[in-house]
KEKE-3310 file (N, C-alpha, C; in steps of 0.2 Angstrom, whole numbers, plus 5000, padded with zeros to 4 digits):
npx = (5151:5139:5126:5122:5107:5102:5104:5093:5083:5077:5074:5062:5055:5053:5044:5033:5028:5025:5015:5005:5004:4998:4985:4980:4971:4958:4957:4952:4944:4949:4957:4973:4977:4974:4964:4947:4933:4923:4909:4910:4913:4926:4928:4926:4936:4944:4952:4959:4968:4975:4981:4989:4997:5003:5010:5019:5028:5030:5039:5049:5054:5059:5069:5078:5083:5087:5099:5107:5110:5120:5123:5124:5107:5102:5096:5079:5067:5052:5047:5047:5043:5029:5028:5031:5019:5009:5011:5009:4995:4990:4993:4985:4975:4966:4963:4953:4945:4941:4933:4923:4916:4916:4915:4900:4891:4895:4888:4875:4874:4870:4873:4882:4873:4874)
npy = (5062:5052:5057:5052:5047:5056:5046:5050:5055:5043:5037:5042:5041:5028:5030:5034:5026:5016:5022:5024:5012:5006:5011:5005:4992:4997:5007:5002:4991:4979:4964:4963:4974:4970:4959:4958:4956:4941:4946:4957:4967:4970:4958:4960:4953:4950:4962:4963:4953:4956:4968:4964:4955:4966:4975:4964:4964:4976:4975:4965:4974:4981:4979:4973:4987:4989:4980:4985:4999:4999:4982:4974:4963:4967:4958:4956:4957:4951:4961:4973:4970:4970:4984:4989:4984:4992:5001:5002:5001:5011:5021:5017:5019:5032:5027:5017:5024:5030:5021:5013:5024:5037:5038:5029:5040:5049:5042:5042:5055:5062:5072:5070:5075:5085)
npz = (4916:4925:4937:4953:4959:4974:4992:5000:4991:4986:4997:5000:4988:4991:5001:4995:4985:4995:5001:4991:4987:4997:4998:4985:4983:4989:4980:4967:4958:4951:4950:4957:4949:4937:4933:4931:4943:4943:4946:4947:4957:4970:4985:5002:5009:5001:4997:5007:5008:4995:5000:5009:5002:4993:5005:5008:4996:4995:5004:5000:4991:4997:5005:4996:4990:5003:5002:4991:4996:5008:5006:5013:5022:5036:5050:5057:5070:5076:5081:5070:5061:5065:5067:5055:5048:5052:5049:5037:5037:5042:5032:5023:5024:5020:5009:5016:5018:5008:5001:5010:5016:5011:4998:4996:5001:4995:4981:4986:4984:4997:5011:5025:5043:5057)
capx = (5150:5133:5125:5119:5100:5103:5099:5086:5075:5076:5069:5055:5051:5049:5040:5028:5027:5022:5006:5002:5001:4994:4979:4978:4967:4952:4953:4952:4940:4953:4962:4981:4977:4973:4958:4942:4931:4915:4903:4909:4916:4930:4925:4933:4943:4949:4955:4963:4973:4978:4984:4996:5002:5005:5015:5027:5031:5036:5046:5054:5059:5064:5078:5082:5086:5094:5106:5109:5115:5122:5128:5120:5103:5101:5093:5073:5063:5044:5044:5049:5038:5022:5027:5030:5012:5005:5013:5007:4989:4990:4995:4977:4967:4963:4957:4945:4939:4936:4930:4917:4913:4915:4910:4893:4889:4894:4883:4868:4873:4868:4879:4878:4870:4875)
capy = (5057:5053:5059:5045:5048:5055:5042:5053:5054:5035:5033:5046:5039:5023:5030:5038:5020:5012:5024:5022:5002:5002:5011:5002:4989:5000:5011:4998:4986:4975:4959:4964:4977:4965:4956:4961:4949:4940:4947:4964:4970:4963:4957:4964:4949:4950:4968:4962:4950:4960:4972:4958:4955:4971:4974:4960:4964:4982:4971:4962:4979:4988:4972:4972:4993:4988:4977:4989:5002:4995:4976:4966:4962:4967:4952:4960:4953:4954:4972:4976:4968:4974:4992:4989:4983:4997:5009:5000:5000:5018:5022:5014:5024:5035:5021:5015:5030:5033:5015:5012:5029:5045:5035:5028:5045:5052:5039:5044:5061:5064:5073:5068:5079:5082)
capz = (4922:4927:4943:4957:4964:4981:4995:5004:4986:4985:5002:5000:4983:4993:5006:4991:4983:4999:5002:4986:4985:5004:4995:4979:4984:4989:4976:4961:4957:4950:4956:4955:4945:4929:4931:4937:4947:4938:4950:4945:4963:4978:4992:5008:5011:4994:4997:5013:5005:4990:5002:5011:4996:4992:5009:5006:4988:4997:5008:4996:4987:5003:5007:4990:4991:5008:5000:4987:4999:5011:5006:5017:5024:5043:5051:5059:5074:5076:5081:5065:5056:5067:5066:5046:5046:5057:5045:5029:5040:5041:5025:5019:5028:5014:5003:5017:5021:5004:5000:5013:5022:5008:4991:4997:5001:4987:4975:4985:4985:5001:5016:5032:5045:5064)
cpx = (5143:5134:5122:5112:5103:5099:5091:5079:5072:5071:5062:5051:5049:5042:5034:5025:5023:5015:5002:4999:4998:4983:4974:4973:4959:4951:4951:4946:4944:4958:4969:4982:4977:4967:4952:4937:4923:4910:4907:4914:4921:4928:4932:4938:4949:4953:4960:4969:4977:4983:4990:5000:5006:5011:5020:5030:5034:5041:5052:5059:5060:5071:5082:5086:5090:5101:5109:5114:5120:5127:5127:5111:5103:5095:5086:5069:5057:5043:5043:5045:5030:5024:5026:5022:5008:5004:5009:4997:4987:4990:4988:4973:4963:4960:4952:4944:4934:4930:4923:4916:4911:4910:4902:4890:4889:4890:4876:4867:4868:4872:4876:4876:4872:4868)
cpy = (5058:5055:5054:5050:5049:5049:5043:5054:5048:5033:5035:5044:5032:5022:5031:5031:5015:5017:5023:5014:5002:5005:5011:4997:4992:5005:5008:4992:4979:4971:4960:4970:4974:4964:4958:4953:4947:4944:4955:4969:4967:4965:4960:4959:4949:4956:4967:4959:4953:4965:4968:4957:4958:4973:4968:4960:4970:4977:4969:4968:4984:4983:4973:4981:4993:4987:4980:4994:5000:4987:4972:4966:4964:4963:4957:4957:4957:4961:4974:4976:4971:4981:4994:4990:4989:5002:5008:5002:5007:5022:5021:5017:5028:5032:5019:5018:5033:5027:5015:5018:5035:5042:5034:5035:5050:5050:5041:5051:5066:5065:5072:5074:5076:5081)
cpz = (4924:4935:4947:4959:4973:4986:4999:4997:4987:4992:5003:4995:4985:4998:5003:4989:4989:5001:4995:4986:4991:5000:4988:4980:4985:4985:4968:4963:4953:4952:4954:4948:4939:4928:4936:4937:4942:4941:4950:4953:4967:4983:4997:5008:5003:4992:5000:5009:5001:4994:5006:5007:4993:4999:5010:5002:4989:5002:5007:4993:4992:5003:5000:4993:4997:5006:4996:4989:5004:5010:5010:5020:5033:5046:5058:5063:5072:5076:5076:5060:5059:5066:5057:5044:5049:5051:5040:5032:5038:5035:5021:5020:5024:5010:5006:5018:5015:5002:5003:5017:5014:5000:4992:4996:4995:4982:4979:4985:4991:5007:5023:5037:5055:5069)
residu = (UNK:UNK:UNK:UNK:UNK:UNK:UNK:UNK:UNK:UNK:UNK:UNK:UNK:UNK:UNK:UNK:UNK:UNK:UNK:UNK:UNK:UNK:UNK:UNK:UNK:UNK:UNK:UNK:UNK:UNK:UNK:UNK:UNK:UNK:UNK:UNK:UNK:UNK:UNK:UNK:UNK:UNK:UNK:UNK:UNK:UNK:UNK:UNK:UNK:UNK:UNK:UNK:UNK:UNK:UNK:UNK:UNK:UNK:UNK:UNK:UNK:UNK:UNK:UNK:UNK:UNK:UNK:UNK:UNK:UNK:UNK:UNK:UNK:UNK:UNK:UNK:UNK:UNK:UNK:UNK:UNK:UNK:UNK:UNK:UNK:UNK:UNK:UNK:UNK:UNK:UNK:UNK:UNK:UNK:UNK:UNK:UNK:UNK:UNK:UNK:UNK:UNK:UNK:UNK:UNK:UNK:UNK:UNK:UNK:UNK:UNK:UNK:UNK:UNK)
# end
Protein backbone atom coordinates (compact mmCIF):
# COMPACT_ATOMS: atom_id res chain seq x y z
CA UNK A 1 0.00 0.00 0.00
CA UNK A 2 1.44 3.15 -0.93
CA UNK A 3 2.11 6.11 1.43
CA UNK A 4 0.11 9.66 0.91
CA UNK A 5 2.50 12.93 1.23
CA UNK A 6 1.74 14.25 4.57
CA UNK A 7 -0.35 17.63 4.19
CA UNK A 8 2.08 19.92 6.25
CA UNK A 9 5.05 18.81 3.35
CA UNK A 10 2.63 19.78 0.65
CA UNK A 11 2.07 23.14 2.23
CA UNK A 12 5.88 23.95 2.96
CA UNK A 13 6.64 22.64 -0.50
CA UNK A 14 4.23 25.20 -1.69
CA UNK A 15 5.41 27.73 0.47
CA UNK A 16 9.22 26.80 -0.90
CA UNK A 17 7.74 26.99 -4.55
CA UNK A 18 6.22 30.28 -4.03
CA UNK A 19 9.60 32.16 -2.85
CA UNK A 20 11.30 30.66 -5.38
CA UNK A 21 9.00 32.00 -8.43
CA UNK A 22 8.43 35.47 -6.47
CA UNK A 23 12.36 35.58 -7.11
CA UNK A 24 12.54 34.14 -10.43
CA UNK A 25 12.04 37.28 -12.41
CA UNK A 26 15.24 39.12 -11.03
CA UNK A 27 17.32 36.61 -11.09
CA UNK A 28 17.01 35.44 -14.84
CA UNK A 29 17.52 37.34 -17.86
CA UNK A 30 14.89 35.42 -19.40
CA UNK A 31 11.25 36.16 -20.40
CA UNK A 32 9.27 33.09 -18.78
CA UNK A 33 12.33 31.41 -18.50
CA UNK A 34 12.45 30.65 -22.44
CA UNK A 35 13.23 33.48 -24.41
CA UNK A 36 15.71 36.13 -23.89
CA UNK A 37 15.08 39.62 -24.87
CA UNK A 38 16.72 41.22 -28.26
CA UNK A 39 18.33 43.82 -26.31
CA UNK A 40 19.95 41.36 -24.29
CA UNK A 41 18.36 42.42 -20.59
CA UNK A 42 14.54 43.02 -18.98
CA UNK A 43 13.41 46.06 -18.30
CA UNK A 44 11.85 46.73 -14.85
CA UNK A 45 8.38 46.53 -16.04
CA UNK A 46 8.86 43.55 -17.69
CA UNK A 47 10.17 41.96 -14.42
CA UNK A 48 7.07 43.45 -12.74
CA UNK A 49 4.87 41.91 -14.99
CA UNK A 50 6.51 38.42 -15.21
CA UNK A 51 6.28 38.56 -11.49
CA UNK A 52 2.25 39.03 -11.65
CA UNK A 53 2.22 36.28 -13.65
CA UNK A 54 3.98 34.43 -11.65
CA UNK A 55 1.80 35.14 -8.55
CA UNK A 56 -1.55 34.11 -10.26
CA UNK A 57 -0.09 30.85 -11.73
CA UNK A 58 0.69 30.18 -7.74
CA UNK A 59 -2.82 31.03 -7.40
CA UNK A 60 -4.17 29.03 -9.68
CA UNK A 61 -2.09 25.99 -8.06
CA UNK A 62 -2.79 27.03 -4.45
CA UNK A 63 -6.99 26.72 -5.51
CA UNK A 64 -6.27 23.75 -7.36
CA UNK A 65 -4.34 22.01 -4.07
CA UNK A 66 -7.34 23.53 -2.11
CA UNK A 67 -9.76 21.70 -3.96
CA UNK A 68 -7.67 18.62 -3.78
CA UNK A 69 -7.81 18.54 -0.04
CA UNK A 70 -10.70 19.83 0.86
CA UNK A 71 -13.32 19.69 -2.13
CA UNK A 72 -14.32 22.75 -2.64
CA UNK A 73 -12.99 26.19 -3.26
CA UNK A 74 -13.48 28.73 -0.27
CA UNK A 75 -14.90 31.97 -1.83
CA UNK A 76 -11.87 35.09 -0.83
CA UNK A 77 -12.39 38.87 -0.58
CA UNK A 78 -9.81 41.68 -1.26
CA UNK A 79 -8.00 41.13 1.93
CA UNK A 80 -6.98 37.91 0.87
CA UNK A 81 -5.75 38.77 -2.08
CA UNK A 82 -3.69 42.08 -0.80
CA UNK A 83 -2.00 39.88 2.00
CA UNK A 84 -1.27 37.19 -0.78
CA UNK A 85 0.45 39.93 -2.87
CA UNK A 86 2.30 41.50 0.22
CA UNK A 87 3.63 37.85 0.96
CA UNK A 88 4.54 37.26 -2.77
CA UNK A 89 6.21 41.01 -2.38
CA UNK A 90 8.22 39.91 0.40
CA UNK A 91 9.20 36.72 -0.81
CA UNK A 92 11.07 38.89 -3.83
CA UNK A 93 13.04 40.83 -1.73
CA UNK A 94 16.05 38.80 -2.25
CA UNK A 95 15.99 38.93 -6.00
CA UNK A 96 15.76 42.85 -5.63
CA UNK A 97 18.24 43.15 -3.41
CA UNK A 98 20.39 41.04 -5.31
CA UNK A 99 19.18 42.45 -8.72
CA UNK A 100 19.66 46.13 -8.23
CA UNK A 101 21.50 46.83 -4.87
CA UNK A 102 24.21 43.67 -4.31
CA UNK A 103 25.05 42.67 -8.07
CA UNK A 104 26.18 46.22 -9.34
CA UNK A 105 28.52 46.26 -6.68
CA UNK A 106 29.80 43.14 -7.21
CA UNK A 107 30.59 43.81 -11.15
CA UNK A 108 32.43 46.80 -10.04
CA UNK A 109 33.86 45.22 -7.30
CA UNK A 110 33.59 47.78 -5.18
CA UNK A 111 32.22 47.76 -1.28
CA UNK A 112 30.47 50.36 -0.07
CA UNK A 113 31.90 52.39 2.80
CA UNK A 114 30.17 53.95 5.81
Amino acid sequence: MTQLIPFEVLVWAFVALSFVSANLPWLTERIGLMVLPASGTKGAWTRIAEWAVLYALLGLIGKGLEYQATGSIHPQGWEFYVITGSMFAVFALPGYIWRYDLRPHLRNRTLRTR
